[in-house]
N, C-alpha and C positions, 0 to 999 in steps of 0.2 A: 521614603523609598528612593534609591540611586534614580537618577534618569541617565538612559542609553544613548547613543547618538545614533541615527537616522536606518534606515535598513541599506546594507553594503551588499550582505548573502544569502538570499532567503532558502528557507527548504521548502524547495515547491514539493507535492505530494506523485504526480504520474510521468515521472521519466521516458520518451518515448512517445507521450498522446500525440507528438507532435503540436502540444500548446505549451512546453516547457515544462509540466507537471508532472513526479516521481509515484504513484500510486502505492500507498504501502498500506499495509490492512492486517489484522486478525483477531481471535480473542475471545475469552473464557466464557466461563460459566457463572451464574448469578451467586451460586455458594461459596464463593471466596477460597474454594479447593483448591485454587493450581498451584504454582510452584511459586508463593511470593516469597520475597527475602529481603533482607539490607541489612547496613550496619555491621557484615560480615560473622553475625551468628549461626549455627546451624538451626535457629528457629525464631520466629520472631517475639515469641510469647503473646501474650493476650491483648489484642487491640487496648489502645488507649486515646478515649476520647479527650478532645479540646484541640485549642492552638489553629496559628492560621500557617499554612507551607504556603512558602515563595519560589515561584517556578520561573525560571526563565528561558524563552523560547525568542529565533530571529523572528521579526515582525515586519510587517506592510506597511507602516507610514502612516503617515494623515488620514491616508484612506482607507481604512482599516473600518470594517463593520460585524457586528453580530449575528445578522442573518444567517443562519447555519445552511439554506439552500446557497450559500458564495462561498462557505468553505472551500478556500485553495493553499493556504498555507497550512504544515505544522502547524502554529500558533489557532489559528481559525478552530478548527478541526479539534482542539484540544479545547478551549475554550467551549467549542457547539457542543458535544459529548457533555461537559460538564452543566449544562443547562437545559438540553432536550434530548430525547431520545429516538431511537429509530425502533421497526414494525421487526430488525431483526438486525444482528451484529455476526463478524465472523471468530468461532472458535480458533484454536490456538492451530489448525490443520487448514484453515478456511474454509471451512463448515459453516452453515449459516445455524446459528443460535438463536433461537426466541426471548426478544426483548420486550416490546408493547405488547406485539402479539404472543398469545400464550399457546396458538397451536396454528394449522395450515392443513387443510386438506382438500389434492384434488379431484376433476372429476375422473370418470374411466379416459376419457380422450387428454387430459392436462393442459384442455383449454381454459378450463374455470375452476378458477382457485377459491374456496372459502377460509378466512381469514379469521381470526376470533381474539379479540382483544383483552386485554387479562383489566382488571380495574385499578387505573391508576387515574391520579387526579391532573389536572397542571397547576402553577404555581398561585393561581386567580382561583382555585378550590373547585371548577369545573371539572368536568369528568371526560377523559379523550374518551371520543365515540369514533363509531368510525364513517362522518361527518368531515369529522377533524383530515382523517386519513385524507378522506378522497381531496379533500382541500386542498393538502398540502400536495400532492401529488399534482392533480392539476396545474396548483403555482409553480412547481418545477417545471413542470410540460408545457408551461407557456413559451408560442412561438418567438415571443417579442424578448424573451429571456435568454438568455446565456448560463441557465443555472448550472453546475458542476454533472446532478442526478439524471441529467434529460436525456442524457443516451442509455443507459442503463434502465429507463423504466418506456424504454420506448416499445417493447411485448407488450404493453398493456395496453386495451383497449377501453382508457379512461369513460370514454362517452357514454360505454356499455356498460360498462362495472357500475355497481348501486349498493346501497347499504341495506341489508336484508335486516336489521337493527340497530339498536345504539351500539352495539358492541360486536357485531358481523358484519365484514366488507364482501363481496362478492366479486371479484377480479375476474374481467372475463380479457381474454390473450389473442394476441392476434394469429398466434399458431400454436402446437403444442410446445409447453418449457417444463420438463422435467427438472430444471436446474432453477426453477421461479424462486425459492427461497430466495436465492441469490439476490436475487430484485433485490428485493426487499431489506435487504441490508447492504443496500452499494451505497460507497461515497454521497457523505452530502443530502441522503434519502429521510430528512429528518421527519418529525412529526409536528405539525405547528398550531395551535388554535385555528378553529373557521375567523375568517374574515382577518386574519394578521397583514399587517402593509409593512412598506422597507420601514414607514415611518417607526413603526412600531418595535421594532427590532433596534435600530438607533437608540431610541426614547427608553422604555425599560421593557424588554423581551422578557415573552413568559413561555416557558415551555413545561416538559413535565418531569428533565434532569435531579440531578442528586443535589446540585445546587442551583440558590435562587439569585438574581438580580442584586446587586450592592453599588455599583460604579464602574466606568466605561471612558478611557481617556484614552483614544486609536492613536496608535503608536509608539501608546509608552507602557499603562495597563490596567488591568481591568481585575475585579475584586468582587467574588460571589460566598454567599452564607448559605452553610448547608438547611437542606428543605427535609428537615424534621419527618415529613410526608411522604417522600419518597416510596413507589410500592418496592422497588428493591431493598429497602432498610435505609435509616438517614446514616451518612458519612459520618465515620468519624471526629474526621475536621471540624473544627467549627467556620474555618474559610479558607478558602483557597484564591490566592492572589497570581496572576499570571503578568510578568515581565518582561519586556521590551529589549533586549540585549542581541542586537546583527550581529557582532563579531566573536566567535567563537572563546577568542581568549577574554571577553567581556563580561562573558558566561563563565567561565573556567576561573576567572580571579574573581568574582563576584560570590560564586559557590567556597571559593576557599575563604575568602573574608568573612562568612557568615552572613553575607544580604542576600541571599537567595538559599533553598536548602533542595532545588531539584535543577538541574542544568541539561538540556534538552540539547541534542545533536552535537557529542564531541568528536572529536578524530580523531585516530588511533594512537598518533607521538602521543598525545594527551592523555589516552588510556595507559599507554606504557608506562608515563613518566609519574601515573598515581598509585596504579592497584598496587593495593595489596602494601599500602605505605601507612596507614592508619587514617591519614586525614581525610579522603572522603571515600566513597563505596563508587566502584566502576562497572555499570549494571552493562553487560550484551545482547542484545537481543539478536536470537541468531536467524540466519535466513529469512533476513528482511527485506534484502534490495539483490535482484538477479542481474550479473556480471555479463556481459557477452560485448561477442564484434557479430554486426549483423549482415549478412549476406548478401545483395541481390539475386534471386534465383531466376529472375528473367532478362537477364544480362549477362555477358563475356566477361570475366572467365567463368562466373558461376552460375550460368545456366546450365554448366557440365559438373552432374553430381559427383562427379572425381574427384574433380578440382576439390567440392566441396567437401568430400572426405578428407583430401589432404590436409589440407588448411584443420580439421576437427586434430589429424593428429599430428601436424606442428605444435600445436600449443602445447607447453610444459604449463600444465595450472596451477602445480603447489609453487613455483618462480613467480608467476603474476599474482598468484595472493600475496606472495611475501614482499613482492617489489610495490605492486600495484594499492595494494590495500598494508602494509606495513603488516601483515600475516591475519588482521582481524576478519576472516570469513574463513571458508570449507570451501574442494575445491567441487567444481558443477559436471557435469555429464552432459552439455548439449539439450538440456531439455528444462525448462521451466518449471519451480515448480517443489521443490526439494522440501521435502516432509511436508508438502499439503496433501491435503485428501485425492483420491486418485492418481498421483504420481509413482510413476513405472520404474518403482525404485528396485528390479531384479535384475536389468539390464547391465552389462560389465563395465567397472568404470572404464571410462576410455583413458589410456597413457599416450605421450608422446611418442612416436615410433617414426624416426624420420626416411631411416630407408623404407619403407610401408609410403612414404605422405611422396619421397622424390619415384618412385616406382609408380604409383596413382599418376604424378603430375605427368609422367612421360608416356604412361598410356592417352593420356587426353591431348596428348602434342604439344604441353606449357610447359617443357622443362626449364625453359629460361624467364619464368613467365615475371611480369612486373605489374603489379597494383596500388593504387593509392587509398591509404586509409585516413580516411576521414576523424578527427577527434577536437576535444575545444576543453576549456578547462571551466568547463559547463558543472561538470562533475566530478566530486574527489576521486583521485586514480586515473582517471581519462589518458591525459597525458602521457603519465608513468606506464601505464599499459601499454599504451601503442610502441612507445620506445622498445618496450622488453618484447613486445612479439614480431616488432620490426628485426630486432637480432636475432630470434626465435627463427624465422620464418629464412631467414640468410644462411641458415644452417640447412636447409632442404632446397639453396636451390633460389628462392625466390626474392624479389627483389621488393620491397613495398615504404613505398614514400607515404611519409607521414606528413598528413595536411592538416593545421590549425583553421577552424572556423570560427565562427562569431558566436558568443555564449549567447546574445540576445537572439537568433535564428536558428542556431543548430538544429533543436530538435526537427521543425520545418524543414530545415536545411536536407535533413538527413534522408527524409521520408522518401523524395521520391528520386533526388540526384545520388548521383556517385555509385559506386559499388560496393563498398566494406567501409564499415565505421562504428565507431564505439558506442554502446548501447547499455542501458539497465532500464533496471522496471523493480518497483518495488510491488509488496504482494500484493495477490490477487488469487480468488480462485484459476484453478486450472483452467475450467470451461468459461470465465472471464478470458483467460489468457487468449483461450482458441477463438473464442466470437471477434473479439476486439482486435487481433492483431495476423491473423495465421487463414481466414475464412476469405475467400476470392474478392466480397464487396466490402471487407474491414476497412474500416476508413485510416487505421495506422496500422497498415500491413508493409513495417521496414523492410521484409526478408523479400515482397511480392511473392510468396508464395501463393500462386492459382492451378488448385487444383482441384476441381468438379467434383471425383468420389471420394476426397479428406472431407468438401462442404456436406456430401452427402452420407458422412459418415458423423458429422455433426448433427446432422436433423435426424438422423437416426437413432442419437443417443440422447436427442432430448426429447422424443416420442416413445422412451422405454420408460417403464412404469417401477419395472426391479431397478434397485440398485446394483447389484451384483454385475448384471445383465450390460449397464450403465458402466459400469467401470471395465467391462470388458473392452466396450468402443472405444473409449478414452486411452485403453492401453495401446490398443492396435493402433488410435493416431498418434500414437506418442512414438510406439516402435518405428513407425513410418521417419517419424519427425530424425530421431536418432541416427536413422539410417543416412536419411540425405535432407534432411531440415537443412536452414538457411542460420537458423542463430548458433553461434561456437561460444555455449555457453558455459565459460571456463570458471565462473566462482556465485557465492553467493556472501556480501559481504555483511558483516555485523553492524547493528545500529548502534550507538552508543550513547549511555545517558549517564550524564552523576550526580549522586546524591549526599549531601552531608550524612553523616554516621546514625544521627537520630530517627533518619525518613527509612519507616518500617513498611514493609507490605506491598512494595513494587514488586510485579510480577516479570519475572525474569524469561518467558516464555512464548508468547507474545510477541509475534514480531512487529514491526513501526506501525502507526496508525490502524490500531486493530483497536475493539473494544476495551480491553484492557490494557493497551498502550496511554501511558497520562492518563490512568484513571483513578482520579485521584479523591472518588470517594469509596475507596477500599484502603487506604493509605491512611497511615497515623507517626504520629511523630512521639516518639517514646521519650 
């Protein structure tokens, strides 16, 4: 197998946490129903078992480990998935789906969740209990850790929660979560045998994934043999090899030479310059990563929700998909979120309207107003964005200097200084989106939005028991957001992946780092 040289670009996973990481998520169902394809058929025909697929994804270096609670890269994450599993994944809406666990029910108050574990083994022929759960849970929730999971299962009140059997956990919360599934299927929430160490994980990891343990060389790649035992069905595969390749065109001529046959994060020149050419299959996955410039709403100009109007209809958004993103994304509405579950998708798309944005600016007394927007070539578009809504915005009037930062601090950078700056987030649930970024104590709240009865329009929708009921709240903070929210969320861009012509059964639906993103024991090579 090629060896790659060293990591130059990594694809971090949560864009915005302010740790440099792109969060992207979703993903199917256990039946193999969704929408898979390749090879450009309109069908794949009948799995076909055997053969090993060579993937290649950027990678972490030296330092590179297995532990699926340190997943932070693509490569990590794609790897962990393939070797263990989680108590829950999100559907192709970001929906939480039942993976270990086979169902969830709470109480009348949705402080205490009961959990029930469907029977599957790990790779050592033991039987995950849910022993196993609370364990791994715990080792996430260690204080002395830095695990990825720890904010995300911070509702649970581990100390409390007990195993009512081998195969019932009992979650007791430290307030009500109508949206607890969610837990349970966040980033890095894996499931790991009791008593597992880092040693262990190094040495030969056993989890209870679709594939088993074969070889692990950190930063070049790693090589697992599907597990026959699998309770979701064994892979088709007979192995799947993951490869070491930072630089995008490393990936790109690697996949056309034939040493690799899946290439993980291309760019769109790249997508243009292949589909639809015969040589390999150019997969999209749509509404994967959310486009925006984020506001400060507790700061001049834009603590004046005018302004913030304005600035919503300066932007031309089908100009910055096509400039910004070389046309690969849809354009966004200011609101996070687009085709996931609960998104307030009735409201009118917003247009460009600049006598509407310079009439706004002169009611709030900024018609000659000047801002500096912050951007860094952190991330693809970044730059090219700010350029085009810096002429954008000179058309209404406004004057806005574009300032480069440092890719190694930006996201830090961004959190608490400046006033307007370029921003994405890959997916996430919606009521992720609100808890973690939009709610008064969020600890990556770009926009500082504080507002008292949003927070309390949040605890109010995760104390409703309907659903219905639930997405009524959700609408109302969404319509709120729209109206004078802080993010000008002008696109939502495409992920891209490619595949040699033989890799059948990539699911086309699924946006980045979801369950069925790189999952590649539903995949077979024809």
């Amino acid at each position: 197998m090629q060896d790659y040289p060293g990591l130059r670009r990594r694809g971090l996973l949560t864009a915005a946490s302010g740790l440099g990481a792109l969060a992207l998520v979703g993903c199917g169902s256990s039946d193999d129903s969704g929408d898979r394809s390749g090879g450009g058929d309109a069908g794949d025909g009948k799995p076909r078992r055997g053969g090993r697929l060579r993937a290649a994804f950027a990678g972490g270096g030296a330092s590179e480990t297995l532990d699926p609670h340190l997943a932070n890269l693509f490569a990590d994450v794609a790897r962990a998935k393939a070797l263990f599993d989680k108590l829950a994944d999100y559907g192709d809406d970001l929906s939480a789906q039942p993976r270990l666990a086979s169902g969830w029910e709470p109480n009348a108050g949705l402080d205490r969740w009961k959990v029930t574990l469907r029977k599957a083994d790990f790779h050592d022929g033991k039987p995950v209990t849910a022993e196993d759960v609370l364990f791994s849970y715990r080792r996430i929730t260690d204080p002395e850790k830095a695990f990825r999971a720890k904010a995300s299962l911070e509702p649970i009140d581990l100390k409390a929660s007990r195993a009512v059997d081998e195969r019932t956990v009992e979650f007791v919360l430290k307030r009500p979560t109508a949206e607890f599934p969610n837990v349970l299927a966040a980033f890095g929430a894996y499931i790991v045998p009791d008593g597992s160490s880092a040693a262990d994980f190094d040495k030969k990891p056993v989890g209870s994934g679709p594939f088993r343990f074969v070889s692990f060389a950190p930063g070049r790649s790693a090589v697992f043999r599907r597990n026959d035992d699998h309770w979701d069905g064994a892979p088709h595969l007979d192995e799947v090899e993951f490869v070491v390749a930072n630089e995008e065109s490393a990936r790109v001529n690697a996949l056309l030479g034939g040493q690799v046959e899946y290439a993980h994060e291309l760019n769109p020149t790249t997508a243009r310059a292949h589909e639809g050419k015969g040589r390999i299959e150019i997969v999209r996955l749509r509404n994967s990563a959310m486009q925006a410039f984020a506001m400060k709403t507790d700061r001049a100009p834009f603590d004046d929700k005018r302004v913030r109007e304005a600035f919503f209809l300066i932007a031309d958004r089908q100009e910055l998909i096509d400039g910004a993103l070389s046309g690969a994304g849809v354009v966004g509405n200011d609101l996070f979120g687009k085709g996931y579950e609960y998104y307030a998708d009735g409201l009118p798309q917003r247009e460009q309207d600049l006598d509407r944005a310079r009439s706004l600016l002169k009611q709030a007394g900024a018609e000659k107003l000047k801002v500096t927007l912050d951007t860094s070539a952190v991330a693809a578009g970044f730059t090219e964005a700010a350029s085009i809504f810096r002429d954008q915005a000179a058309k209404a009037g406004v004057t806005v200097e574009v300032k480069m930062g440092s890719k190694d601090s930006y996201w830090a950078d961004i959190l608490d200084s400046g006033t307007l700056c370029c921003y994405r987030s890959g997916a996430m649930p919606i009521e992720a989106h609100i808890s973690q970024r939009l709610l008064t104590d969020s600890t990556t709240n770009a926009t500082k939005w504080h507002h008292k009865d949003f927070d309390a329009l949040y605890q109010q929708a995760q104390a409703m028991k309907d659903a219905k009921e639930r997405a009524a709240v959700f609408g109302r903070m969404q319509r709120r957001l729209y109206a004078e929210g802080g993010f000008l969320v002008w696109g939502f861009a495409d992920w891209i992946i490619g595949t040699a012509r033989t890799v059948k059964g990539v699911d086309r639906k699924a946006p980045a780092n979801t369950l069925d993103w790189a999952r590649f024991d539903k995949v077979w090579l024809a």
